[in-house]
Every structure is written in structure tokens, then in C-alpha cells.
C-alpha positions in Angstrom: -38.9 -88.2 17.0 -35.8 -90.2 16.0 -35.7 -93.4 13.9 -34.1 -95.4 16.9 -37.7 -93.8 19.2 -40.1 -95.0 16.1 -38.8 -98.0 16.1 -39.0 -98.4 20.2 -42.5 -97.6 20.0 -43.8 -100.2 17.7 -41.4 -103.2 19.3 -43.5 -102.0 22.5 -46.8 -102.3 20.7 -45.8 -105.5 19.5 -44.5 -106.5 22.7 -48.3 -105.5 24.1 -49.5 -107.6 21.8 -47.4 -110.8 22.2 -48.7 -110.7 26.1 -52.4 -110.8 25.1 -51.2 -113.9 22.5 -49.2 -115.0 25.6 -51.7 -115.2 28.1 -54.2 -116.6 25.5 -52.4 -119.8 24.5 -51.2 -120.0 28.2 -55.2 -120.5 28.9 -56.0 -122.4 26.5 -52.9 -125.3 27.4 -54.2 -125.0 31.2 -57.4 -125.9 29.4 -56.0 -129.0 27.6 -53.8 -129.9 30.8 -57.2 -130.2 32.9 -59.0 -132.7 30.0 -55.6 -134.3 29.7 -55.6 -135.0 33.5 -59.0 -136.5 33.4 -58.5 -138.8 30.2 -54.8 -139.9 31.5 -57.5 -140.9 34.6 -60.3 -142.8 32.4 -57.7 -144.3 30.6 -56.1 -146.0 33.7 -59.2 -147.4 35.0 -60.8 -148.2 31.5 -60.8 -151.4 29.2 -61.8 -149.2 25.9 -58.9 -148.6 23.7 -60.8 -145.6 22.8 -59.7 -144.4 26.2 -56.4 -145.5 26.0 -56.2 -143.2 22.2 -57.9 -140.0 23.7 -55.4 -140.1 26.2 -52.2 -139.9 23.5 -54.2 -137.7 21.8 -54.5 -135.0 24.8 -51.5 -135.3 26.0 -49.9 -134.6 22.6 -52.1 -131.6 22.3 -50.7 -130.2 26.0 -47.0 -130.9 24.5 -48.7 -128.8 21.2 -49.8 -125.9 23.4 -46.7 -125.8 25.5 -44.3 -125.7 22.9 -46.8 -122.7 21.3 -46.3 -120.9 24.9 -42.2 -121.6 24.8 -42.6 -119.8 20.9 -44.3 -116.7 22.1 -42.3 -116.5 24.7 -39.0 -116.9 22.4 -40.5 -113.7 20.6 -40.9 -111.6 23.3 -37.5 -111.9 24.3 -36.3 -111.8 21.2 -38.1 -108.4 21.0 -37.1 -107.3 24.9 -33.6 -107.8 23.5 -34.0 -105.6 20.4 -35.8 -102.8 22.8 -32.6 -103.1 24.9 -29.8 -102.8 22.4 -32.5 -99.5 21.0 -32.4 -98.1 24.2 -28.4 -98.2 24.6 -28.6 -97.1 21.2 -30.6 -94.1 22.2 -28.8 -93.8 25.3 -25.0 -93.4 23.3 -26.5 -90.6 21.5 
């Protein structure tokens, strides 16, 4: 097996991998999205400023999670590109 084919292999592993972390952090912000949803609501209708403070707080946790799901995401296609440029390498032979 060639260099170039090793080196396919273990982008593909780490490809594998980066959709498990993918779908993970993907959960976890439709988590925060759903308690963000329901403080964004107790905060409307409340007269706590505690309220009104959880309700920053969750929403700045949703922006934290979607900008960890627009990094993974950044990765993998980082990595989908460097598979691709292999596989014309490969392919050139």
C-alpha cells in the first residue's frame, strides 16, 4: 500500500470520527435550543431579573454550541478536501 493510500485511510478514520463529534455537539445545541426556547418564554412573561439573565445566558450558550457545530464542520471539509486532492493524486499515478 502506497503513502498517498495510507494516508487516505486514516483522513477516512478521522473523517468517521469527526461525524460521531458531529452529531454529538449537534445534540447537545438542539438540547440548549429547547431550554433556550423555554427561558426566552419565562423571561417574557416574568418580573425576575433572574429570568431576564438565564435567558442571555442560554441563548449565548446556543450561539456557543452552534459555532462548535460550524468548527467540526469546517474540519470535515477541510479533510473531504484533502481526501479529494489524494484521490486525484492516486488517480494521476
Amino acid at each position: 500500500m502506497s503513502r498517498t493510500e495510507q494516508r487516505i485511510f486514516q483522513i477516512n478514520e478521522q473523517l468517521a470520527e469527526l461525524v460521531r463529534e458531529e452529531e454529538r455537539v449537534f445534540e447537545e445545541l438542539q438540547f440548549h435550543r429547547h431550554i433556550d426556547d423555554d427561558a426566552q418564554r419565562d423571561a417574557l412573561v416574568s418580573d425576575h431579573p433572574e429570568d431576564r439573565a438565564l435567558a442571555r445566558q442560554t441563548t449565548a450558550d446556543v450561539a456557543r454550541f452552534e459555532r462548535a457545530v460550524d468548527e467540526v464542520r469546517s474540519r470535515r471539509a477541510r479533510l473531504e478536501e484533502k481526501r479529494r486532492k489524494l484521490f486525484d493524486k492516486l488517480r494521476d499515478l
